[in-house]
mmJSON file of the N, C-alpha and C atoms, coordinates in Angstrom:
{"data_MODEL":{"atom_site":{
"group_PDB":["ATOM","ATOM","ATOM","ATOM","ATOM","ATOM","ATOM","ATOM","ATOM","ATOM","ATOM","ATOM","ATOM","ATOM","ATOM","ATOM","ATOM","ATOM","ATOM","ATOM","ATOM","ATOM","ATOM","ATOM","ATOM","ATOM","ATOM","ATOM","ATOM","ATOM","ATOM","ATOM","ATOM","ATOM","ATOM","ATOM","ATOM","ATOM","ATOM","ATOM","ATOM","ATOM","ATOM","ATOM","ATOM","ATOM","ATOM","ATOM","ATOM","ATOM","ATOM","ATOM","ATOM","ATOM","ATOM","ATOM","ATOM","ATOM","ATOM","ATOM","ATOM","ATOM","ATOM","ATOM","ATOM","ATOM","ATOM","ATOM","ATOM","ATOM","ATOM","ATOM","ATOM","ATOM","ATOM","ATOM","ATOM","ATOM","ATOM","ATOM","ATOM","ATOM","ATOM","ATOM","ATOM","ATOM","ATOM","ATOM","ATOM","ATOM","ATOM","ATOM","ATOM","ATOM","ATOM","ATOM","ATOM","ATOM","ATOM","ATOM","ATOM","ATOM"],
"id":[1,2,3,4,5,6,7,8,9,10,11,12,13,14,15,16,17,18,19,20,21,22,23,24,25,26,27,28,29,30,31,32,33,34,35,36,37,38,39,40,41,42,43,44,45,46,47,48,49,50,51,52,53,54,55,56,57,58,59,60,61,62,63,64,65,66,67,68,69,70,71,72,73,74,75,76,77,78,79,80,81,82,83,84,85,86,87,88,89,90,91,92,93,94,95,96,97,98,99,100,101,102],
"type_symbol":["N","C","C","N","C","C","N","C","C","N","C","C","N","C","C","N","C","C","N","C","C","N","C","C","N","C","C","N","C","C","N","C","C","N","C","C","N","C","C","N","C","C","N","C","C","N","C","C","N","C","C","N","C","C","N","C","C","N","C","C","N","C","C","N","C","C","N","C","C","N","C","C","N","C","C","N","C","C","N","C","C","N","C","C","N","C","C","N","C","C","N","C","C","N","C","C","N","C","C","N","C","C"],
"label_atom_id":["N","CA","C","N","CA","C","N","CA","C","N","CA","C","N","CA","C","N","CA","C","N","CA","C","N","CA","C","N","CA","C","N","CA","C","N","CA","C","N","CA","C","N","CA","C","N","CA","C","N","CA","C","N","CA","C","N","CA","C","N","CA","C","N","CA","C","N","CA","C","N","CA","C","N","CA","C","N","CA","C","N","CA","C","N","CA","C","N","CA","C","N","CA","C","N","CA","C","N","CA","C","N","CA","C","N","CA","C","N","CA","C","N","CA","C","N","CA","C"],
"label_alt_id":[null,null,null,null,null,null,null,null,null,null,null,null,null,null,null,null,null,null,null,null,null,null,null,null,null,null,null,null,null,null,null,null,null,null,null,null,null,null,null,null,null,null,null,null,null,null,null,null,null,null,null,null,null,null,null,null,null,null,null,null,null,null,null,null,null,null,null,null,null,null,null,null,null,null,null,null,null,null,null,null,null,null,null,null,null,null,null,null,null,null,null,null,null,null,null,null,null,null,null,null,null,null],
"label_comp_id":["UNK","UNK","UNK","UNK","UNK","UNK","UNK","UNK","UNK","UNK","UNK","UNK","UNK","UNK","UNK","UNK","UNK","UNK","UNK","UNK","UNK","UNK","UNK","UNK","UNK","UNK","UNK","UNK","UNK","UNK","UNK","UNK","UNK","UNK","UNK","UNK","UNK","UNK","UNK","UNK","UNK","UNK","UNK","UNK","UNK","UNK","UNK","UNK","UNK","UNK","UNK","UNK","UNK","UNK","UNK","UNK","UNK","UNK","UNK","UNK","UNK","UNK","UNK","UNK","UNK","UNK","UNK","UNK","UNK","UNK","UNK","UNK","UNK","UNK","UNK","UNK","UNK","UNK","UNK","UNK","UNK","UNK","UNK","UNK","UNK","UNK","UNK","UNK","UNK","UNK","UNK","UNK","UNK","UNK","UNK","UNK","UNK","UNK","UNK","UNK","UNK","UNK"],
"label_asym_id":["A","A","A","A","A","A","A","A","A","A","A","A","A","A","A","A","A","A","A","A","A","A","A","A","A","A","A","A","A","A","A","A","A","A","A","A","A","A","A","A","A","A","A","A","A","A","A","A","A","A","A","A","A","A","A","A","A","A","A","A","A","A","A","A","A","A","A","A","A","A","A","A","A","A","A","A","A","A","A","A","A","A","A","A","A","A","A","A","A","A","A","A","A","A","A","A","A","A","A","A","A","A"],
"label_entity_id":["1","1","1","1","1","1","1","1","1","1","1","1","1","1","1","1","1","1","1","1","1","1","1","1","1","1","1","1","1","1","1","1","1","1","1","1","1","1","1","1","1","1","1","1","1","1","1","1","1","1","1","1","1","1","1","1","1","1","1","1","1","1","1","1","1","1","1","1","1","1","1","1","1","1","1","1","1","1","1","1","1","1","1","1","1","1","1","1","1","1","1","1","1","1","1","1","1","1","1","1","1","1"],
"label_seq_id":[1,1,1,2,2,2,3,3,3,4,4,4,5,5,5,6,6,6,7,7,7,8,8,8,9,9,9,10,10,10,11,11,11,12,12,12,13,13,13,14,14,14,15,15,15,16,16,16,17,17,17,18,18,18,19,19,19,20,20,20,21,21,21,22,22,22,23,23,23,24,24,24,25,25,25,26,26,26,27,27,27,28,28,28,29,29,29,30,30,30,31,31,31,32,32,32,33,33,33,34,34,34],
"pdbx_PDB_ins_code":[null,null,null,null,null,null,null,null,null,null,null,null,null,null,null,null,null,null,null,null,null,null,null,null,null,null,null,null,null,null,null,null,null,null,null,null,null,null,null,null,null,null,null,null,null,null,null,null,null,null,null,null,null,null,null,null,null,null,null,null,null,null,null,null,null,null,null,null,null,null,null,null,null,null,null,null,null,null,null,null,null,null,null,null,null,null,null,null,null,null,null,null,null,null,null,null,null,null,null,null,null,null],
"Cartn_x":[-11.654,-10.478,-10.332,-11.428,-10.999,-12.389,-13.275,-14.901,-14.935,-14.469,-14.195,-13.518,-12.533,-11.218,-11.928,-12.472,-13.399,-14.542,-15.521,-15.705,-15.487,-14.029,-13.658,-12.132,-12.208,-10.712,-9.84,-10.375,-9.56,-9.016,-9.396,-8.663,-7.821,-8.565,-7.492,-5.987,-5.782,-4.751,-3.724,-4.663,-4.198,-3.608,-4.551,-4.087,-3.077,-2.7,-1.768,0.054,-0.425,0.897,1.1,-0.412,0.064,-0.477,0.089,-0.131,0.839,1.749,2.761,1.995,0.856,-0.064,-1.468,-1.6,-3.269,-4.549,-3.699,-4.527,-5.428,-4.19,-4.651,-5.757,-5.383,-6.148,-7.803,-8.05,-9.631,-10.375,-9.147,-9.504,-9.782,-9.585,-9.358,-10.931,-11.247,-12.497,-13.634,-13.171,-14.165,-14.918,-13.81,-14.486,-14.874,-14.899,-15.318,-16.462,-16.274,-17.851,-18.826,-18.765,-20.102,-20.431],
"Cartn_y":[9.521,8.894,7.465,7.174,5.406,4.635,5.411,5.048,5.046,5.791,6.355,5.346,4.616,4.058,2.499,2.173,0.659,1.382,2.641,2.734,3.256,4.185,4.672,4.08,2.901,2.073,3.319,3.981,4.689,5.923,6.675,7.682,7.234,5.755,5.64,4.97,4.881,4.679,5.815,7.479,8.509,8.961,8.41,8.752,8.165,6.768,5.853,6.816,7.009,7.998,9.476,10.006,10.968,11.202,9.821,9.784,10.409,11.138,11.795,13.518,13.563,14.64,14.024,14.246,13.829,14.579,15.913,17.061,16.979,16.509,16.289,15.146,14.267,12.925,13.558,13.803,14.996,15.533,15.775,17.213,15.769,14.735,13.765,12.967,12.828,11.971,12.98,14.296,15.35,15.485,14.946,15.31,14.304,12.804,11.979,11.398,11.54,11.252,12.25,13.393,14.161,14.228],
"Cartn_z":[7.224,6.632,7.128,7.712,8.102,7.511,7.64,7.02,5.794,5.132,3.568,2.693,3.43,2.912,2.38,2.841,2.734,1.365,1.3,0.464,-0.737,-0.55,-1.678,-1.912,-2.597,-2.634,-3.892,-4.647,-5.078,-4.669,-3.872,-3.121,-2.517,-2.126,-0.587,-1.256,-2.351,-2.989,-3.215,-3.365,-3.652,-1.921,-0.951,0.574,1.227,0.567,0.826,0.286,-0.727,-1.468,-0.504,0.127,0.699,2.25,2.816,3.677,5.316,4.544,5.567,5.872,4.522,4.605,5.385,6.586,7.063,7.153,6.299,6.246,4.887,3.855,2.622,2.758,3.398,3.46,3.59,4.195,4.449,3.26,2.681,1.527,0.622,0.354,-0.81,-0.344,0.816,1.293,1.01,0.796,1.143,-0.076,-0.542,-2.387,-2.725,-2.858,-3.011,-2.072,-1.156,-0.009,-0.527,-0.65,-0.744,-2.66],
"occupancy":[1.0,1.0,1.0,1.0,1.0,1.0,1.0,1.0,1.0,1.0,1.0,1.0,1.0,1.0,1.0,1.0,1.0,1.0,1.0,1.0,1.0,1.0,1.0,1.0,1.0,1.0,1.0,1.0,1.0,1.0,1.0,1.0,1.0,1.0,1.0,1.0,1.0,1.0,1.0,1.0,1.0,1.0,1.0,1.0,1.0,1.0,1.0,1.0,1.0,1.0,1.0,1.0,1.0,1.0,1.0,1.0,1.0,1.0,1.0,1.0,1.0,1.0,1.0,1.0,1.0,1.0,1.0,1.0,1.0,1.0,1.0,1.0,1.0,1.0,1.0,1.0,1.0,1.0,1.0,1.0,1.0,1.0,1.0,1.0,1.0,1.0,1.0,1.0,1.0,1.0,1.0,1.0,1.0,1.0,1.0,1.0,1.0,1.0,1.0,1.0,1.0,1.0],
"B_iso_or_equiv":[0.0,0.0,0.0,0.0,0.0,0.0,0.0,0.0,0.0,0.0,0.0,0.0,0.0,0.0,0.0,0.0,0.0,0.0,0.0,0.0,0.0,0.0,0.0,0.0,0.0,0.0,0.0,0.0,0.0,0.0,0.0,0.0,0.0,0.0,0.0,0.0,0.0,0.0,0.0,0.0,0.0,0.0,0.0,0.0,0.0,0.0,0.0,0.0,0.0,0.0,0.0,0.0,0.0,0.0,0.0,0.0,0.0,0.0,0.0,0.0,0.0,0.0,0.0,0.0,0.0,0.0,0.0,0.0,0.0,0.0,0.0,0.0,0.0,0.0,0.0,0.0,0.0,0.0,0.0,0.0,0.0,0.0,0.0,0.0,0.0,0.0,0.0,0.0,0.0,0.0,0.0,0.0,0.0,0.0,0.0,0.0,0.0,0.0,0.0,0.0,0.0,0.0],
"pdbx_formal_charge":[null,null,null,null,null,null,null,null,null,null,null,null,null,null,null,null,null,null,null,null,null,null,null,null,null,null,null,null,null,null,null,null,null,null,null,null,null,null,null,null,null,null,null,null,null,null,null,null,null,null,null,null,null,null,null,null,null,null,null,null,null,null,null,null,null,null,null,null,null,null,null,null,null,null,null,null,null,null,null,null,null,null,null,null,null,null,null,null,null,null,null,null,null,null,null,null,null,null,null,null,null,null],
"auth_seq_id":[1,1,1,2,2,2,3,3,3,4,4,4,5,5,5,6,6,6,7,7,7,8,8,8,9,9,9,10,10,10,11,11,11,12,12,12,13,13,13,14,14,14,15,15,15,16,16,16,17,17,17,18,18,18,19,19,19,20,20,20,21,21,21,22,22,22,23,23,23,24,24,24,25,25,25,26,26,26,27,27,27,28,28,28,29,29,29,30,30,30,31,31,31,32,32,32,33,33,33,34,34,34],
"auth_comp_id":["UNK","UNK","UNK","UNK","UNK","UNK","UNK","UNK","UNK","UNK","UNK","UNK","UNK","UNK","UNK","UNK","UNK","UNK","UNK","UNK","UNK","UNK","UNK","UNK","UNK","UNK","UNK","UNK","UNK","UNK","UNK","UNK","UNK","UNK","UNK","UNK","UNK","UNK","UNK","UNK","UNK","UNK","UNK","UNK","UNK","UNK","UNK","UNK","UNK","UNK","UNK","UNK","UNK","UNK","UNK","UNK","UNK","UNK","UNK","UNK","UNK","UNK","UNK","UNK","UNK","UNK","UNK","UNK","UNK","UNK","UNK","UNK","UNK","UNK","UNK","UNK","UNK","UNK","UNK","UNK","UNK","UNK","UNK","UNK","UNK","UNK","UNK","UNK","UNK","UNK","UNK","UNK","UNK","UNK","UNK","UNK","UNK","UNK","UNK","UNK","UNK","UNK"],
"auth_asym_id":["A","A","A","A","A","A","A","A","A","A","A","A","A","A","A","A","A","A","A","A","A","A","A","A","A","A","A","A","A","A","A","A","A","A","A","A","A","A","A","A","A","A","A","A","A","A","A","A","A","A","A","A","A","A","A","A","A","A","A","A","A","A","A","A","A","A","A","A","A","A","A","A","A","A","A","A","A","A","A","A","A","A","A","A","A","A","A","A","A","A","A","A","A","A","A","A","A","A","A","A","A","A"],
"auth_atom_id":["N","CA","C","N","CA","C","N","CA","C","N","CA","C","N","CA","C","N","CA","C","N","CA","C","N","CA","C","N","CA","C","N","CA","C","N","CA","C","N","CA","C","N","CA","C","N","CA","C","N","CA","C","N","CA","C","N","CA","C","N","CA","C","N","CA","C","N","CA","C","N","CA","C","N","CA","C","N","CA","C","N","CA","C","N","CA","C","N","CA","C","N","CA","C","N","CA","C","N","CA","C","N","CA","C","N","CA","C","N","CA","C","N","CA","C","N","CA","C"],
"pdbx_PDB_model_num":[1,1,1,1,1,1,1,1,1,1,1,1,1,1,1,1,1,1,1,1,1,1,1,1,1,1,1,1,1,1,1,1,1,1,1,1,1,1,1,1,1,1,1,1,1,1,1,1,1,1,1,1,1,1,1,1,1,1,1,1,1,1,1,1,1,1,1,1,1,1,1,1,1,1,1,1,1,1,1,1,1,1,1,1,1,1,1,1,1,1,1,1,1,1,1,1,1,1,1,1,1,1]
}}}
C-alpha cells in the first residue's frame, strides 16, 4: 500500500476514499498488483 500507490494512481484514488479502512486498502492493491 505505499509501493502500489506510485504505480497504481487509480486504486489509490479508490484507497484515498477508503482510507479509514487499511484492511480494505490490501484487498484493492491485491487485485490490481497481481
Amino acid at each position: 500500500a505505499l509501493v502500489t500507490q506510485s504505480n497504481a494512481p487509480s486504486w489509490g484514488l479508490g484507497r484515498i476514499s477508503n482510507r479509514q479502512a487499511g484492511i480494505r486498502d490490501y484487498h484493492y492493491l491485491s487485485g490490481t498488483s497481481m
